[in-house]
C-alpha positions as CSV (number, residue, x, y, z in Angstrom):
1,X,91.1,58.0,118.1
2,X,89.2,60.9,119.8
3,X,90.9,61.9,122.9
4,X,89.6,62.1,126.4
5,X,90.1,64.8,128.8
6,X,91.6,64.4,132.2
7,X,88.5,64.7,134.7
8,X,87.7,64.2,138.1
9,X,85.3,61.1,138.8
10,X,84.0,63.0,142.1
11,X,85.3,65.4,144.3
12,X,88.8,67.1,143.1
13,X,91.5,64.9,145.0
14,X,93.4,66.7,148.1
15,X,91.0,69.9,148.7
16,X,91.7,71.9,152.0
17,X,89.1,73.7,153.6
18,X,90.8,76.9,153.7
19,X,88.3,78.7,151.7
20,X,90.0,78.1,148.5
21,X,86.3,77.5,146.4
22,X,85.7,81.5,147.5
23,X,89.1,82.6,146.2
24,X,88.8,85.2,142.9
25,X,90.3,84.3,139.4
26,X,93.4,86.0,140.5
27,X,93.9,84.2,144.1
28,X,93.7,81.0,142.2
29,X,96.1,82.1,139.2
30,X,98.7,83.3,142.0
31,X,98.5,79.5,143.5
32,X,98.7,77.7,140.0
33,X,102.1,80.1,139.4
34,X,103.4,79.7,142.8
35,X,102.3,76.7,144.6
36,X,104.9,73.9,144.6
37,X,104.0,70.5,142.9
38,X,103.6,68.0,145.8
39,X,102.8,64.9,143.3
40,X,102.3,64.1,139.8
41,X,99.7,61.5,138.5
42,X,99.7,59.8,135.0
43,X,96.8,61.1,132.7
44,X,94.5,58.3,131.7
45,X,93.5,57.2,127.9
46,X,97.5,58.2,127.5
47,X,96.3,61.5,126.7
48,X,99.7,63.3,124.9
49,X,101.2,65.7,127.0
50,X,99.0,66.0,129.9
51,X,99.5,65.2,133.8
52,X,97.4,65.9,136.5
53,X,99.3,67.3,139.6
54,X,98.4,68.1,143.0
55,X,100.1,71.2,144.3
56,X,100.2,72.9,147.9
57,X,101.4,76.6,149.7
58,X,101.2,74.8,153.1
59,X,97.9,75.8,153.5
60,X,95.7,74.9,150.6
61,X,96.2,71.8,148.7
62,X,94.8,71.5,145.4
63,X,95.0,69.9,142.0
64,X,95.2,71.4,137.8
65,X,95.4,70.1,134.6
66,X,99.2,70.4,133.0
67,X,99.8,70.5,129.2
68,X,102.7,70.8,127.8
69,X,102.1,69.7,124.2
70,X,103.2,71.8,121.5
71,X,102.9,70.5,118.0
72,X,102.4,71.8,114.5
73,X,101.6,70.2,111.2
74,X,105.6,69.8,110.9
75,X,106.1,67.8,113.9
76,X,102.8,66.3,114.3
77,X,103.2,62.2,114.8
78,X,100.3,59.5,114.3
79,X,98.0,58.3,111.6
80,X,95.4,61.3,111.8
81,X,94.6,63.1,108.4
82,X,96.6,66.2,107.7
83,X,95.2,69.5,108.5
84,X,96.8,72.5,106.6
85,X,98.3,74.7,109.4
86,X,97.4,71.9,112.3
87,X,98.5,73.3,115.8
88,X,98.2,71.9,119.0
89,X,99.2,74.0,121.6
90,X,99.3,74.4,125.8
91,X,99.0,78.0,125.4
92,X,96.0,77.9,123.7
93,X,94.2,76.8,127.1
94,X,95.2,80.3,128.7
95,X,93.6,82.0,125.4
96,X,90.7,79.9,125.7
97,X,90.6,81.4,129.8
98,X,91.0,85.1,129.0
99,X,89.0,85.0,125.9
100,X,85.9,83.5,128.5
101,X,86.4,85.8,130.7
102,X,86.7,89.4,128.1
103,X,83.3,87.9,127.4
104,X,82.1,87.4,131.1
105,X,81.0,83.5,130.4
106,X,83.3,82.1,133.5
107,X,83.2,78.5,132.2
108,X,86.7,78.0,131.7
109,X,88.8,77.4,135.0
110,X,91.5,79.7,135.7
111,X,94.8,79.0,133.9
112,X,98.5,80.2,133.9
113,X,101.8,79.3,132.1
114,X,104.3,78.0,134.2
115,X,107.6,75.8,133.8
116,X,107.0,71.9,134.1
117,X,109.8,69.5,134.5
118,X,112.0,71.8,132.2
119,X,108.9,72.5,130.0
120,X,106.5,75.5,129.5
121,X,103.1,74.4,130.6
122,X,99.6,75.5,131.1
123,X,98.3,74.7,134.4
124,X,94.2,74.6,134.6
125,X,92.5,74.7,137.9
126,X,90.4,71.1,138.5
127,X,87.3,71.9,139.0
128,X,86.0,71.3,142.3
129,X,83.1,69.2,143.2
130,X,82.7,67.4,139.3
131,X,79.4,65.7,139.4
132,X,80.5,63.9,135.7
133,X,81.5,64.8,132.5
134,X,79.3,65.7,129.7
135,X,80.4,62.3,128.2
136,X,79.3,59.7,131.2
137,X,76.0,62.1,131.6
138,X,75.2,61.1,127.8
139,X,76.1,57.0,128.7
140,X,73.8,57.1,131.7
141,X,70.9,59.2,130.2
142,X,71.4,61.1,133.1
143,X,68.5,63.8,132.9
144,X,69.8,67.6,133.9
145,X,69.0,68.6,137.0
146,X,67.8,72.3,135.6
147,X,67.2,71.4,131.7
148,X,66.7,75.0,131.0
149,X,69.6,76.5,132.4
150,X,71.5,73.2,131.0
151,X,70.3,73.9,127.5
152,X,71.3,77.6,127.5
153,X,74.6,76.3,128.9
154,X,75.0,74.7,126.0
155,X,74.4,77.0,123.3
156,X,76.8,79.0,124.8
157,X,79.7,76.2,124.4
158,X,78.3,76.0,120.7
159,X,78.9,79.8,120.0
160,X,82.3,79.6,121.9
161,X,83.2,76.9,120.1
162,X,82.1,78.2,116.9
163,X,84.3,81.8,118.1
164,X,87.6,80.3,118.9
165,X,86.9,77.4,115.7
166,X,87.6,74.5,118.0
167,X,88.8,71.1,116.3
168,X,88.3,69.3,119.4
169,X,85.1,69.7,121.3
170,X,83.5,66.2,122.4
171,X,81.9,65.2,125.5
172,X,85.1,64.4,127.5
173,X,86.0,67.9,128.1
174,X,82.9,69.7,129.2
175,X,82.8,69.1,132.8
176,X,79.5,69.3,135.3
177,X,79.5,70.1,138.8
178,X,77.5,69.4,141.4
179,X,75.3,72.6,140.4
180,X,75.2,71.1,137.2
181,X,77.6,74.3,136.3
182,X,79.0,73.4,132.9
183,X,83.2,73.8,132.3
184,X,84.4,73.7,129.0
185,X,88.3,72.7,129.2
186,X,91.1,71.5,127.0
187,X,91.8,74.0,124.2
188,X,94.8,73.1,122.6
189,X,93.1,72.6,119.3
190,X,91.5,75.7,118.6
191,X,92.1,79.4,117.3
192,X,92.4,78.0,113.9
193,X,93.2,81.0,111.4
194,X,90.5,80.7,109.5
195,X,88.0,83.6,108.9
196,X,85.0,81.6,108.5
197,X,82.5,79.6,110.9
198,X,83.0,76.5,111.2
199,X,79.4,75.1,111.8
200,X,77.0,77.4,111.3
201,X,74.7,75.0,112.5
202,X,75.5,75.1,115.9
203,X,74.4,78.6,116.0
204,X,70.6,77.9,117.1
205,X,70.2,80.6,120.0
206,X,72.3,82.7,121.4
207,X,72.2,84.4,125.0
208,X,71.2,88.2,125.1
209,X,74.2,89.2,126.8
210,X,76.4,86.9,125.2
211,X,75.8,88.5,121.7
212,X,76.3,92.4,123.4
213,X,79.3,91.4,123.8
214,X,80.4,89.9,120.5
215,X,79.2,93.0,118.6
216,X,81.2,95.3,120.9
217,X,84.3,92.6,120.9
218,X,87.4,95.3,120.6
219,X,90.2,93.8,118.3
220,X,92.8,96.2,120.2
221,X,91.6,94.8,123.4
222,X,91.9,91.1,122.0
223,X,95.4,92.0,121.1
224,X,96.3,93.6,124.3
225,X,95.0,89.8,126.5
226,X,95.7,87.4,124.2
227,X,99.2,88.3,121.6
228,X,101.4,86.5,124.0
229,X,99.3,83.1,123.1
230,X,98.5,83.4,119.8
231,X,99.4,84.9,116.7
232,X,98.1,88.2,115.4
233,X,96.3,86.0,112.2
234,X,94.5,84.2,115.0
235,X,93.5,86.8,117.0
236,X,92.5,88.4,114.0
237,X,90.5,85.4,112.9
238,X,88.8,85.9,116.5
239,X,87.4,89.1,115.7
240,X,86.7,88.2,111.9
241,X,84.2,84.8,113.3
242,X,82.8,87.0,115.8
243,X,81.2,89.6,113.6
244,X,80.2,86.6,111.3
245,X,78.4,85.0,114.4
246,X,76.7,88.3,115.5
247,X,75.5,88.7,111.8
248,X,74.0,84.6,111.7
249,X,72.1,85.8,115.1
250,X,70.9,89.4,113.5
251,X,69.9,87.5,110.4
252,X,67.8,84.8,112.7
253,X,66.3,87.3,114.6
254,X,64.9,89.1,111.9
255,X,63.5,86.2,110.5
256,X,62.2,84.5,113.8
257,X,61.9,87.4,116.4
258,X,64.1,87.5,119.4
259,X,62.1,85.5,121.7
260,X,62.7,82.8,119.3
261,X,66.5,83.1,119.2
262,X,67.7,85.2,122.4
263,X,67.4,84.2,126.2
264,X,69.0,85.7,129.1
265,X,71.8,83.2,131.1
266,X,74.1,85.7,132.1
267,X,72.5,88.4,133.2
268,X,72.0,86.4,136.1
269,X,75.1,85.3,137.3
């Protein structure tokens, strides 16, 4: 059965008004590591591993998203298929965070690692003011309110997807706000080791910025942000799938012109 992803139905639960939307990635990291957990709520769909918690500093109260599932193919339970080196991972959520940001997308909510009732965790930011999820959009037909900047929201998530080979990206965990601001959350069942794109189909256009980026993607750098989550085959595999993706886009481009294939999202945000 696919699994759902914890998301807020409207505003995130328990906000102050202390200014906490305006904070920086790092203010809201140093709350998620420091802030003490005020309550814990049960994840719904019996999603494995996951709690939502609402944590305060006695001045801002706020809620994340806690995993602490940590499975491989040895220890994985359930009547799914096998998958040859199947991982499932908390960690791979903070991955998923600094690999956004080396890439200057900011559409995964801050994460941190942090100890959970005797358990390493990850601990994701909820993001305030969800509109809906991707998934109750598509039930309702709800039409976007900006289609363009919707649609090259969501060749982005493709490409991303496509980089970090995600197993497990369905309409429950992409998450809209009320700007209709797209978050893509719950990674713990990417950065598969494999040196390949997964679908090249998915790779219909492909911001102008975006691909700047891939082609100059350092593999020291990727080593330096992300060895403590993954291993050095995936991060390796990271850099392998990204010249393959810049090399789909260069290929379309030459065959369709860039005004067919590139568009510019991020150089304005």
């Amino acid at each position: 059965m696919q699994r759902n992803t914890v998301v807020a139905l409207g505003l995130a639960a328990g906000l102050s008004v202390w200014g906490q939307k305006d904070w920086s990635d790092a203010q809201k990291a140093e709350f998620l590591k420091t802030a003490e957990v005020k309550a814990t709520h049960s994840a719904p769909d019996g999603i494995t591993g996951t709690s939502r918690v609402t944590l305060s500093n006695g001045k801002v109260t706020h809620d994340a998203s806690v995993q602490t599932i940590d499975l491989t193919s040895q220890n994985r339970s359930g009547n799914s298929p096998p998958e040859p080196g199947f991982t499932d991972r908390y960690a791979y959520n903070l991955a998923a965070y600094e690999l956004d940001r080396m890439l200057g997308l900011n559409m995964v909510p801050v994460t941190v690692i942090r100890d959970f009732d005797g358990k390493k965790g990850s601990y994701t930011w909820w993001v305030d003011d969800v509109l809906m999820t991707e998934k109750q959009r598509f039930l309702k037909k709800v039409t976007p309110e900006y289609p363009d900047s919707w649609n090259q929201q969501m060749h982005i998530v493709r490409v991303f997807d496509q980089l970090i080979y995600n197993m497990d990206r369905n309409l429950g965990n992409l998450v809209i706000d009320k700007n209709w601001k797209l978050w893509m959350i719950d990674h713990g069942r990417a950065f598969r080791m494999w040196k390949q794109i997964k679908e090249k189909n998915n790779l219909l256009k492909c911001d102008r910025v975006l691909l700047e980026r891939l082609r100059k993607l350092d593999a020291a750098e990727l080593h330096a942000k992300l060895d403590e989550d993954l291993t050095k085959g995936q991060v390796d595999a990271i850099k392998a799938r990204a010249e393959l993706i810049v090399k789909e886009f260069d290929a379309k481009i030459k065959k369709k012109g860039e005004g067919e294939i590139l568009y510019d999202y991020l150089k304005g945000q």
